[in-house]
DRENLORO-983208 format. One record per residue (C-alpha): residue number from 1; residue in one letter; x, y, z. Coordinates in pm, whole numbers. Layout:
i=NUM, aa=A, u=X, v=Y, w=Z
...
***
This chain:
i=1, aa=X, u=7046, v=11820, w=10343
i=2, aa=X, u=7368, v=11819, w=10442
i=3, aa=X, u=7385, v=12060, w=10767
i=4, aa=X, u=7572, v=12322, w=10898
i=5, aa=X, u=7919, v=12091, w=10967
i=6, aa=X, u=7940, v=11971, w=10578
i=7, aa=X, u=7972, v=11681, w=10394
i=8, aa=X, u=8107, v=11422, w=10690
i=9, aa=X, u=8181, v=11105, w=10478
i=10, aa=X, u=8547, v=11215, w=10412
i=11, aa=X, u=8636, v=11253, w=10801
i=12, aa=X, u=8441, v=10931, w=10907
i=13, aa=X, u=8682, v=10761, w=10605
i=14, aa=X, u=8962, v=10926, w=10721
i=15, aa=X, u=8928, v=10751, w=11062
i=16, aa=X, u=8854, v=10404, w=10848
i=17, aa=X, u=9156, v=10443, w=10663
i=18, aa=X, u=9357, v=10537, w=10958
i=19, aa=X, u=9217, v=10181, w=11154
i=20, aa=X, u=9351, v=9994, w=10812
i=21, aa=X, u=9691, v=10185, w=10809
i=22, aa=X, u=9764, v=10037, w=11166
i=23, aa=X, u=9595, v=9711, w=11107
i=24, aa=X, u=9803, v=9608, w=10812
i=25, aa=X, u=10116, v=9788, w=10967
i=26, aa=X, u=10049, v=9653, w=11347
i=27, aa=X, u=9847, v=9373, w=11335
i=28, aa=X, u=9919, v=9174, w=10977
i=29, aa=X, u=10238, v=9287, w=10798
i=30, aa=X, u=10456, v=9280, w=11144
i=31, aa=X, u=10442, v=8928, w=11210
i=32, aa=X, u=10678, v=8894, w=10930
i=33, aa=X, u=10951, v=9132, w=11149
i=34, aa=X, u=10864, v=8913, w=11475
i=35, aa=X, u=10950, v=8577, w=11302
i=36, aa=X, u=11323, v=8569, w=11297
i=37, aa=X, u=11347, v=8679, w=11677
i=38, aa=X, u=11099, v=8419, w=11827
i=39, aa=X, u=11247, v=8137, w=11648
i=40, aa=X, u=11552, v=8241, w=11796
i=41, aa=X, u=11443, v=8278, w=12143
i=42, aa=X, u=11290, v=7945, w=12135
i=43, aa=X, u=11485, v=7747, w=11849
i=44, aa=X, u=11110, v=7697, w=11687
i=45, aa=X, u=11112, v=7571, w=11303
i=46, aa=X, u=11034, v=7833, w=11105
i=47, aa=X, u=10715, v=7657, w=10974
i=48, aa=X, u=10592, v=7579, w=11303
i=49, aa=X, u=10588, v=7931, w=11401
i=50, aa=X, u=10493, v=8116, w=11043
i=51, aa=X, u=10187, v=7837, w=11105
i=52, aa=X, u=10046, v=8109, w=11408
i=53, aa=X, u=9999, v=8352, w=11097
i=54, aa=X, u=9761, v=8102, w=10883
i=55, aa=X, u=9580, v=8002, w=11199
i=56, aa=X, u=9523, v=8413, w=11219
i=57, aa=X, u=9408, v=8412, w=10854
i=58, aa=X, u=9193, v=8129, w=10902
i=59, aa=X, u=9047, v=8279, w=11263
i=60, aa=X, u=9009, v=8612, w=11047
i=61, aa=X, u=8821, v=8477, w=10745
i=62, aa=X, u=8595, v=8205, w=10956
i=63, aa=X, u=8455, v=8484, w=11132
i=64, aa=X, u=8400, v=8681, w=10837
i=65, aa=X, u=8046, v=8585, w=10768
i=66, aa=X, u=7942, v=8670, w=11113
i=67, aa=X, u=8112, v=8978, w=11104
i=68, aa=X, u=7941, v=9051, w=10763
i=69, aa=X, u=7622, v=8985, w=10993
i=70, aa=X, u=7695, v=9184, w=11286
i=71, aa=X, u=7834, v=9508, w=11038
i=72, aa=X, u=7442, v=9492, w=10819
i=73, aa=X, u=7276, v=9499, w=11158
i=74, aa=X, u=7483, v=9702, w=11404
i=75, aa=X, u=7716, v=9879, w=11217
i=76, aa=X, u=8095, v=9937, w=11100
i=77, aa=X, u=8183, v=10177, w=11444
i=78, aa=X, u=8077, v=9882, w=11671
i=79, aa=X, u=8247, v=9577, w=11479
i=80, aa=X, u=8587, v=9792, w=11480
i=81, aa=X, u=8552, v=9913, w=11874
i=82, aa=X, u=8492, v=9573, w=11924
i=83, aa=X, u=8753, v=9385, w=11704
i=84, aa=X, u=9024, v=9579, w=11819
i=85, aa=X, u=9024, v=9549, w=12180
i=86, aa=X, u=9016, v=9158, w=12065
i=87, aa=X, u=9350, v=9268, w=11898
i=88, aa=X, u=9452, v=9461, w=12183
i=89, aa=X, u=9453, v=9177, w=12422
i=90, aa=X, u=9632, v=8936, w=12176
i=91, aa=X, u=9896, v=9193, w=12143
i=92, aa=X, u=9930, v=9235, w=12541
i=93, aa=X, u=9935, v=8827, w=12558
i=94, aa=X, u=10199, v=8796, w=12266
i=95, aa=X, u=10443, v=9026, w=12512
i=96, aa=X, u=10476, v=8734, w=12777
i=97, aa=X, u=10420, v=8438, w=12588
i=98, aa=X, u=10667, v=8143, w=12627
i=99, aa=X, u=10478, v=7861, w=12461
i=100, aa=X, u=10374, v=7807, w=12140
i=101, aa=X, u=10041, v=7726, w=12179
i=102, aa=X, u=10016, v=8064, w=12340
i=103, aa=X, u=10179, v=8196, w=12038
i=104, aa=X, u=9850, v=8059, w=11857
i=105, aa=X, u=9585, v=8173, w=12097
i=106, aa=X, u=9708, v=8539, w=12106
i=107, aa=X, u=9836, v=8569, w=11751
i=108, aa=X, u=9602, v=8312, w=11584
i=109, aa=X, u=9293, v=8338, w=11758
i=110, aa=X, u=9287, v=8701, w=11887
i=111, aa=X, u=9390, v=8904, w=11674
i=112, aa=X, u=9264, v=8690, w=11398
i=113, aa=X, u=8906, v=8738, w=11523
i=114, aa=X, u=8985, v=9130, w=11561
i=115, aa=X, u=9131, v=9154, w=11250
i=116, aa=X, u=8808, v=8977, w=11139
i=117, aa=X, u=8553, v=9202, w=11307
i=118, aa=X, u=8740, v=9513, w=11307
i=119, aa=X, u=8975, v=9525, w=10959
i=120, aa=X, u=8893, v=9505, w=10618
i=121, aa=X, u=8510, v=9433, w=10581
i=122, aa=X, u=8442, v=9690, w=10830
i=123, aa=X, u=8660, v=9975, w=10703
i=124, aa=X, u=8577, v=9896, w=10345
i=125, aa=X, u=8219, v=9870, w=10438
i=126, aa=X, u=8228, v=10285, w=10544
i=127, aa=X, u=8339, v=10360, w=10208
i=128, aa=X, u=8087, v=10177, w=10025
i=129, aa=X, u=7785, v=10322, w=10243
i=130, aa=X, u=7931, v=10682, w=10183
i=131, aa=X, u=8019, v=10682, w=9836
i=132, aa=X, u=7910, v=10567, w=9482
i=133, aa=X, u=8011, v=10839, w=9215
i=134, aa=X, u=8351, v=10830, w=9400
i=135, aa=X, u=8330, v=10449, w=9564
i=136, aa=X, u=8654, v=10343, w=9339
i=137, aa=X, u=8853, v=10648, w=9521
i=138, aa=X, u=8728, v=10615, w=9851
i=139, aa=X, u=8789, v=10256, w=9848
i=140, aa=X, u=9117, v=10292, w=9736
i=141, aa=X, u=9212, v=10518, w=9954
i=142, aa=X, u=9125, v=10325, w=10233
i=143, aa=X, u=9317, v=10031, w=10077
i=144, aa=X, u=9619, v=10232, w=9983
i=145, aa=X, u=9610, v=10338, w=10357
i=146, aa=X, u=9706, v=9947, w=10431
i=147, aa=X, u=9975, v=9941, w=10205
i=148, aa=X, u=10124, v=10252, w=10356
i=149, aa=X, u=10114, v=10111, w=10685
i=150, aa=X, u=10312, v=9846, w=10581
i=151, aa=X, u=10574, v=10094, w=10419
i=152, aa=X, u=10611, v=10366, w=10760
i=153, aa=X, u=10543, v=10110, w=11050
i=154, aa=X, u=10786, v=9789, w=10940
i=155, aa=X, u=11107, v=9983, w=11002
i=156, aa=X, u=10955, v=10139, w=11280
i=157, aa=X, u=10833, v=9837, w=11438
i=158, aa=X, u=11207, v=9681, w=11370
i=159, aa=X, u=11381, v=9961, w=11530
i=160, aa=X, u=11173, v=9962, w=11871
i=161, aa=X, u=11251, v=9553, w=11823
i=162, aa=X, u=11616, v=9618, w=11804
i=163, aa=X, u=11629, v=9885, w=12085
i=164, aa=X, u=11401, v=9732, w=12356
i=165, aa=X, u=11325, v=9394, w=12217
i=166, aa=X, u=11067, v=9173, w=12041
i=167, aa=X, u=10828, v=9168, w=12360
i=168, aa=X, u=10833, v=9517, w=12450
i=169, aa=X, u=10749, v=9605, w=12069
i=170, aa=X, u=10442, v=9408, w=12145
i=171, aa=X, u=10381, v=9653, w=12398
i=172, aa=X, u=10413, v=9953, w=12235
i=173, aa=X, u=10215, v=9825, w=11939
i=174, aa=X, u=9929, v=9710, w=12228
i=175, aa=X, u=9936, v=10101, w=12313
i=176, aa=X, u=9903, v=10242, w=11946
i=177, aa=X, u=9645, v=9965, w=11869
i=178, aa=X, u=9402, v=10083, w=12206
i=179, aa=X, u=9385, v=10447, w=12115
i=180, aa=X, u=9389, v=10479, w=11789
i=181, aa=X, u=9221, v=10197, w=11677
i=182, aa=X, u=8957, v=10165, w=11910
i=183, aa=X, u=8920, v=10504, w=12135
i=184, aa=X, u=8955, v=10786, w=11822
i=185, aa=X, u=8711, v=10514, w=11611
i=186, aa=X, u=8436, v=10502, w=11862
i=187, aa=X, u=8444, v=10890, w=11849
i=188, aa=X, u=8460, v=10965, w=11522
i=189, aa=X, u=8354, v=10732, w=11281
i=190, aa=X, u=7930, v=10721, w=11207
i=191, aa=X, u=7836, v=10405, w=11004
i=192, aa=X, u=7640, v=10566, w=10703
i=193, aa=X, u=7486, v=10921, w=10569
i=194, aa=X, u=7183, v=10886, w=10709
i=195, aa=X, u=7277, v=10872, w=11015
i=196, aa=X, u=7359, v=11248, w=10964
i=197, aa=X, u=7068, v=11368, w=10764
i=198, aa=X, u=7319, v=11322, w=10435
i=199, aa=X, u=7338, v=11113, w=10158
i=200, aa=X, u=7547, v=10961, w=9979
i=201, aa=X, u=7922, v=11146, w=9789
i=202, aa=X, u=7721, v=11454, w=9994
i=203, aa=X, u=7524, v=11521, w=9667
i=204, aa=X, u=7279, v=11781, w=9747
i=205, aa=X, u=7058, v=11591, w=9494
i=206, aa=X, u=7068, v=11230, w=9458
i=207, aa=X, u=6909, v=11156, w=9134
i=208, aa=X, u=7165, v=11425, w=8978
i=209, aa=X, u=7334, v=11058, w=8996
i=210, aa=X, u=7179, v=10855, w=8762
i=211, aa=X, u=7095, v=11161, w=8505
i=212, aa=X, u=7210, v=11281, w=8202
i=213, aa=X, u=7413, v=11557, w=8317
i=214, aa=X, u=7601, v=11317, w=8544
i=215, aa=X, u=8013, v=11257, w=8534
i=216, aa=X, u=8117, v=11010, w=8266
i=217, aa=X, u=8176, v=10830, w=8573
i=218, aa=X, u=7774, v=10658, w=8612
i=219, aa=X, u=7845, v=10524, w=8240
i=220, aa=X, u=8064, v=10249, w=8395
i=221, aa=X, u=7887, v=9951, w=8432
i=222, aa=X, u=7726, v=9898, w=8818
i=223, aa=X, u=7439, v=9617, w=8888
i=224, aa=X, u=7101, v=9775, w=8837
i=225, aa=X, u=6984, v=9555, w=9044
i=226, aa=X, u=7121, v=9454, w=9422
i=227, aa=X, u=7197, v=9088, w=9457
i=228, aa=X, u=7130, v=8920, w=9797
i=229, aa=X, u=7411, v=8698, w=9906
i=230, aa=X, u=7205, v=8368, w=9850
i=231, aa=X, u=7136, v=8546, w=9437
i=232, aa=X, u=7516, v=8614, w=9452
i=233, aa=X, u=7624, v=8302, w=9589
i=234, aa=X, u=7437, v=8140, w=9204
i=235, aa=X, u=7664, v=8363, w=8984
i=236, aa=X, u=7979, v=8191, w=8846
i=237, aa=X, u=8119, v=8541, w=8870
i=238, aa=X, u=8174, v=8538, w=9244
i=239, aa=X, u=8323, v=8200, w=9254
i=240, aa=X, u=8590, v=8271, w=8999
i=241, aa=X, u=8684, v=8632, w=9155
i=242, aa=X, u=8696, v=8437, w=9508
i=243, aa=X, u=8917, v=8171, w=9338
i=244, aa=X, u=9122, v=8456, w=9280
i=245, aa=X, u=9141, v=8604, w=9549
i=246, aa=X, u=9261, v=8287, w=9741
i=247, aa=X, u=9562, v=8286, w=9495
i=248, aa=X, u=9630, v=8623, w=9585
i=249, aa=X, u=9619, v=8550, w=9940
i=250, aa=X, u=9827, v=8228, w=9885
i=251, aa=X, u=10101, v=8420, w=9739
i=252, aa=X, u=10095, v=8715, w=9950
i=253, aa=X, u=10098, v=8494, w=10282
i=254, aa=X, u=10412, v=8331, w=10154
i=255, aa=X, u=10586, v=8663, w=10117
i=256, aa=X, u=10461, v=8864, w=10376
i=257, aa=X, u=10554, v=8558, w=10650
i=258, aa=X, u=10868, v=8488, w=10496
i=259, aa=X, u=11026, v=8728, w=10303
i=260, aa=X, u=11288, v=8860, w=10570
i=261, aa=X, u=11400, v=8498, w=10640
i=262, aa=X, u=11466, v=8502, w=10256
i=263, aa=X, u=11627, v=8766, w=10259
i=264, aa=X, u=11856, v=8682, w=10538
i=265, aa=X, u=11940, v=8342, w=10411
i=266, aa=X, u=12099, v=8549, w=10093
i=267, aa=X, u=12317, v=8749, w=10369
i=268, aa=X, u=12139, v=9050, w=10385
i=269, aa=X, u=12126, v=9211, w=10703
i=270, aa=X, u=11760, v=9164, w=10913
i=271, aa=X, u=11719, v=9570, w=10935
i=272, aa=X, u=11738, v=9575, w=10531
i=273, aa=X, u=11574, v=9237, w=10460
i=274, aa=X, u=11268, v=9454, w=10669
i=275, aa=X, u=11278, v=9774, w=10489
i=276, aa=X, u=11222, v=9534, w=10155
i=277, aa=X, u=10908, v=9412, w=10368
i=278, aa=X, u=10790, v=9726, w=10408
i=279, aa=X, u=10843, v=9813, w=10040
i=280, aa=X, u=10600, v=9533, w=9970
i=281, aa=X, u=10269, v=9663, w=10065
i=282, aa=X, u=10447, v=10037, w=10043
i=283, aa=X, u=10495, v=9967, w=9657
i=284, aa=X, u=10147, v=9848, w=9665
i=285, aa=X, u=10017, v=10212, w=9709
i=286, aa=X, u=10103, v=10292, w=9352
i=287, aa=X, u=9830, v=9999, w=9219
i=288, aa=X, u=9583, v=10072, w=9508
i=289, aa=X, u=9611, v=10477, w=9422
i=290, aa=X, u=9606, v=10389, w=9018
i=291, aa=X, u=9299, v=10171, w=9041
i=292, aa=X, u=9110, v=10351, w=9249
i=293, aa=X, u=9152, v=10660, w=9025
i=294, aa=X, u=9171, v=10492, w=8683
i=295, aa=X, u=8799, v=10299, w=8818
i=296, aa=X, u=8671, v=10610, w=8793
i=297, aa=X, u=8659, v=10611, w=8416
i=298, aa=X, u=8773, v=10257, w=8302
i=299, aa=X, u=8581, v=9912, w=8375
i=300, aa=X, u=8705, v=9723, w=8695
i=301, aa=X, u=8728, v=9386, w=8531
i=302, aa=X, u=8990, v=9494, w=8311
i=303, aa=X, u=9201, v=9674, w=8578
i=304, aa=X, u=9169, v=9342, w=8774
i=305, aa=X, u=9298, v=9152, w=8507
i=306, aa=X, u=9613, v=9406, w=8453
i=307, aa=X, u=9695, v=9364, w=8835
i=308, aa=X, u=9681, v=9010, w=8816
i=309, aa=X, u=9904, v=9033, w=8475
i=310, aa=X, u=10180, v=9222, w=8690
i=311, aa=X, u=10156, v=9038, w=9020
i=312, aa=X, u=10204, v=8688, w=8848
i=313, aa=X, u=10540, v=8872, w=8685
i=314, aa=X, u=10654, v=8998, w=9041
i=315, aa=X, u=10654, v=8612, w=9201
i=316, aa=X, u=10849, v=8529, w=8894
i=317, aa=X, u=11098, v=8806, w=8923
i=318, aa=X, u=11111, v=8639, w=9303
i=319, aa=X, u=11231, v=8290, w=9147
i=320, aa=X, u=11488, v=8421, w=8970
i=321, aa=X, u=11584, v=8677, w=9276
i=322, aa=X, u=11986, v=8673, w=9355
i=323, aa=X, u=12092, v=9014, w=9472
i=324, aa=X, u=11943, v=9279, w=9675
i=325, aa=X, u=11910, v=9504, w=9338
i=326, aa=X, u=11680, v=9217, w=9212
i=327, aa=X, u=11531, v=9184, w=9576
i=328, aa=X, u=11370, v=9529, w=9537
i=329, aa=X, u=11257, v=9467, w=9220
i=330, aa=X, u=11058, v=9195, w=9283
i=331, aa=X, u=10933, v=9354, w=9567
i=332, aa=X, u=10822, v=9693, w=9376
i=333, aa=X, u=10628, v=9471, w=9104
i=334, aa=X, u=10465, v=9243, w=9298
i=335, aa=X, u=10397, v=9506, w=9563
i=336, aa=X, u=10235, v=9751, w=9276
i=337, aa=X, u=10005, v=9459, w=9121
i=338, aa=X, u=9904, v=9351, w=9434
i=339, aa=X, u=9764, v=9667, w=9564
i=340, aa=X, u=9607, v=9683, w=9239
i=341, aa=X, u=9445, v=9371, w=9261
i=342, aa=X, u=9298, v=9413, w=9615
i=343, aa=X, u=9146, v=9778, w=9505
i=344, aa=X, u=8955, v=9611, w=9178
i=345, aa=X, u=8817, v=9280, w=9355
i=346, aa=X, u=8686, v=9479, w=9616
i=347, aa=X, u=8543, v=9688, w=9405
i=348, aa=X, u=8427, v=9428, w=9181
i=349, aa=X, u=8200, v=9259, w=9478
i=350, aa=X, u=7973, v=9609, w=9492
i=351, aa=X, u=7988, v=9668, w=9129
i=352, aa=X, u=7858, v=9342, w=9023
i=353, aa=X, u=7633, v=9298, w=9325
i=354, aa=X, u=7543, v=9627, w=9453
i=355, aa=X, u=7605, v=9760, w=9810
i=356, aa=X, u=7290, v=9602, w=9988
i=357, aa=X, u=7455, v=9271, w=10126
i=358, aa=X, u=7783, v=9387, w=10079
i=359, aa=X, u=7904, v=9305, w=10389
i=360, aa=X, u=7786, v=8966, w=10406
i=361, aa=X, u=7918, v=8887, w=10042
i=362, aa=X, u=8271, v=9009, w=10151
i=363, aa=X, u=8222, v=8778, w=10467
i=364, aa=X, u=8113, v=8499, w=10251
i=365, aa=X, u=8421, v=8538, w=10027
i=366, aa=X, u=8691, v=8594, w=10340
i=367, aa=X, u=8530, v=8259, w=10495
i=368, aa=X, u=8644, v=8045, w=10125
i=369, aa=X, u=8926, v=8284, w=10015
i=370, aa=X, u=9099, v=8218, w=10405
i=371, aa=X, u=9244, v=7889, w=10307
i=372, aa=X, u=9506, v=8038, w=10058
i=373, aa=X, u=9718, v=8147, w=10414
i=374, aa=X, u=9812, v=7769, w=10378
i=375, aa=X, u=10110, v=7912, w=10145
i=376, aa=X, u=10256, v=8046, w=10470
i=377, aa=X, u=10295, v=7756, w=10691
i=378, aa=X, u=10323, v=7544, w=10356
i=379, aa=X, u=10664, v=7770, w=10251
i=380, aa=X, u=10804, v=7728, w=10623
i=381, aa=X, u=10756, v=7334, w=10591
i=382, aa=X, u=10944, v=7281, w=10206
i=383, aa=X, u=11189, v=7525, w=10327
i=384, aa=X, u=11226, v=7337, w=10689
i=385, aa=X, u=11280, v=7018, w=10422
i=386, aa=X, u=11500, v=7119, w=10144
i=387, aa=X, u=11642, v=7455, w=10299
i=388, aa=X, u=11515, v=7649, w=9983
i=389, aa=X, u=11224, v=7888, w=9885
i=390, aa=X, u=11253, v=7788, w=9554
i=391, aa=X, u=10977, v=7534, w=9553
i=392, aa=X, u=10725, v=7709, w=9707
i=393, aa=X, u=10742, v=8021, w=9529
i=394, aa=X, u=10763, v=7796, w=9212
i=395, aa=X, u=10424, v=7705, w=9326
i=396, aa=X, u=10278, v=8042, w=9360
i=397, aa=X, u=10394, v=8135, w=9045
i=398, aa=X, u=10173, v=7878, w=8882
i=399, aa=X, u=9846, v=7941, w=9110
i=400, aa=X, u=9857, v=8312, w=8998
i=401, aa=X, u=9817, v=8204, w=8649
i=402, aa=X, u=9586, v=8012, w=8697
i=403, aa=X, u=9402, v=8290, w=8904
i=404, aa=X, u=9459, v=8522, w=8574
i=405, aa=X, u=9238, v=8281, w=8455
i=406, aa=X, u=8983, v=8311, w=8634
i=407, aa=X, u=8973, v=8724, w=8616
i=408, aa=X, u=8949, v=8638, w=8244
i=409, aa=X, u=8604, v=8440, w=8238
i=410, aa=X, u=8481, v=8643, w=8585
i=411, aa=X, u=8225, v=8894, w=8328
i=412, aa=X, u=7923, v=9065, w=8539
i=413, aa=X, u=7652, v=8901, w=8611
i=414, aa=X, u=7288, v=8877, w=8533
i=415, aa=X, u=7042, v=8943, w=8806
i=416, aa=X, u=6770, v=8680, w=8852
i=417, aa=X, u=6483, v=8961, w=8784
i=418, aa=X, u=6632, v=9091, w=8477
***
């Protein structure tokens, strides 16, 4: 059942989570780094330019249900080949642009799209067709692969900034991006076990899943049941996790785009401000790893609802933020309940809804959940008026708890048939 090589699902996730390392590291998480230096260049308002990275959010999640399309019909390999050379080119663009609008089309539109097609649905995707016994860990390991990209790659990506400058960083990162996120992909990675002759977790007997003599693991509760997305779509449960979700994106945007210019303004230096960055979705690894391992034997919904608990006291550790000390705080609490967060609601989506229309559920929920990257262009413009982040992170503060919320009332649903 299996053949002569093994078990493949672990090496085809180890190329996934190698794609989401450099996306979030590369692609989403540096943009944060390249901020300071091209409103420098170009004396652009902060706001102005931090709007390039919603107009990426918004290219990446309005492309999500198509993506969730193409994945369900050609498969995870093909949507990350082709989503990254997308990236690729907006990455070579970014290197010589001199006008903002170019700023938009390369950052915004390109790499949006790639990120789209190529990031998180895809790579997340892989683990959910290879796994189920072990679909918390594999997801989270994929996830946690993100965060870590953010934690190795931001001072990297600083120091090539500071030694040959902001454009030829875009090169480099152009390089990485081409051969190991679309060349060592389109070699490695297969879509699903049956590709293979293998099944799922490499169990060389399915049912062993569902019987008696299973891991405490198949007590947990998963849909009996697959939803379709137009069945999930009915559920109050998906709207009030996506609600979520768009608060955590709201939140997260604000940080991620602005945090070094925060930073800064305090007096801290811009190589520091970005190792705190970098600690951000580095931190996260702790939540990501802890979830993924701790969904193994205790329900989802009430891991979600702890990560919410701790990222909603992270932004408020960030309002009262006056030192560097308190800086890294912040930074480690927030960064540890998001990563959390994003491990359980993903995992949430196939748990409640099965793994069927996965991808076109998690395309459905990028193409709502997009809109919170307003808080990043919406932070740049009260800052650009009253020269403080004090408002706008006073604001995310307040949509967390109301996302808590919704993570409260968000119990599984009820399958139409049932």
């Amino acid at each position: 059942m299996q053949g002569k090589s093994g078990f493949y699902g672990w090496i085809t996730l180890s190329a996934a989570a190698l794609v989401y390392f450099l996306m979030c590291g590369v692609l989403l998480y540096s943009f944060g780094v390249f901020l300071p230096f091209i409103c420098q260049e170009f004396d652009w308002g902060r706001g102005a330019v931090s709007g390039a990275y919603t107009a990426m959010m918004l290219s990446g999640g309005l492309v999500g249900p198509f993506a969730g399309i193409f994945i369900t019909k050609y498969g995870s390999r093909s949507a990350i080949v082709l989503g990254n050379l997308l990236a690729a080119s907006g990455l070579i663009l970014l290197a010589f642009h001199t006008r903002m609008w170019q700023l938009y089309v390369s950052y915004g539109v390109l790499i949006g799209i790639g990120i789209g097609f190529g990031g998180f649905i895809a790579t997340t995707t892989i683990a959910n067709n290879w796994f189920n016994r072990n679909k918390s860990l594999a997801l989270s390991i994929v996830i946690t692969c993100g965060g870590l990209g953010g934690l190795f790659l931001i001072p990297g990506i600083m120091a090539i900034i500071q030694r040959v400058g902001w454009r030829g960083g875009y090169g480099v990162m152009f390089a990485v991006t081409l051969v190991f996120m679309v060349i060592i992909p389109g070699l490695v990675i297969r879509n699903k076990p049956e590709d293979l002759g293998q099944v799922r977790d490499g169990l060389m007997n399915p049912e062993l899943e569902n019987s008696s003599s299973a891991p405490s693991t198949s007590r947990l509760y998963s849909t009996p049941v697959d939803f379709s997305l137009r069945q999930a779509i009915r559920t109050p449960s998906l709207w009030l996790i996506l609600i979520a979700v768009t608060i955590q994106l709201f939140a997260m945007s604000m940080l991620a785009t602005h945090q070094v210019a925060f930073l800064v303004d305090m007096g801290i230096s811009a190589s520091v401000a970005a190792t705190a960055l970098g600690l951000l979705p580095g931190t996260s690894t702790i939540g990501r790893l802890a979830v993924g391992l701790l969904g193994l034997r205790y329900n989802m919904r009430f891991l979600a609802i702890c990560a919410f608990v701790v990222m909603t006291t992270g932004m408020a550790l960030a309002l009262l933020t006056r030192s560097l000390p308190m800086a890294f705080l912040y930074v480690t609490v927030f960064g540890i309940g998001f990563g959390a967060f994003v491990v359980a609601n993903t995992a949430l989506f196939s748990i409640y809804f099965g793994a069927t229309s996965y991808p076109k559920i998690i395309g459905f929920v990028s193409f709502f959940a997009v809109t919170g990257s307003i808080g990043a262009p919406l932070a740049g413009a009260l800052y650009d008026y009253s020269g403080s982040y004090m408002v706008p992170f006073s604001i995310a503060f307040l949509s967390l708890l109301a996302g808590l919320a919704c993570m409260v009332f968000a119990r599984p649903p009820q399958h139409p048939s049932l």
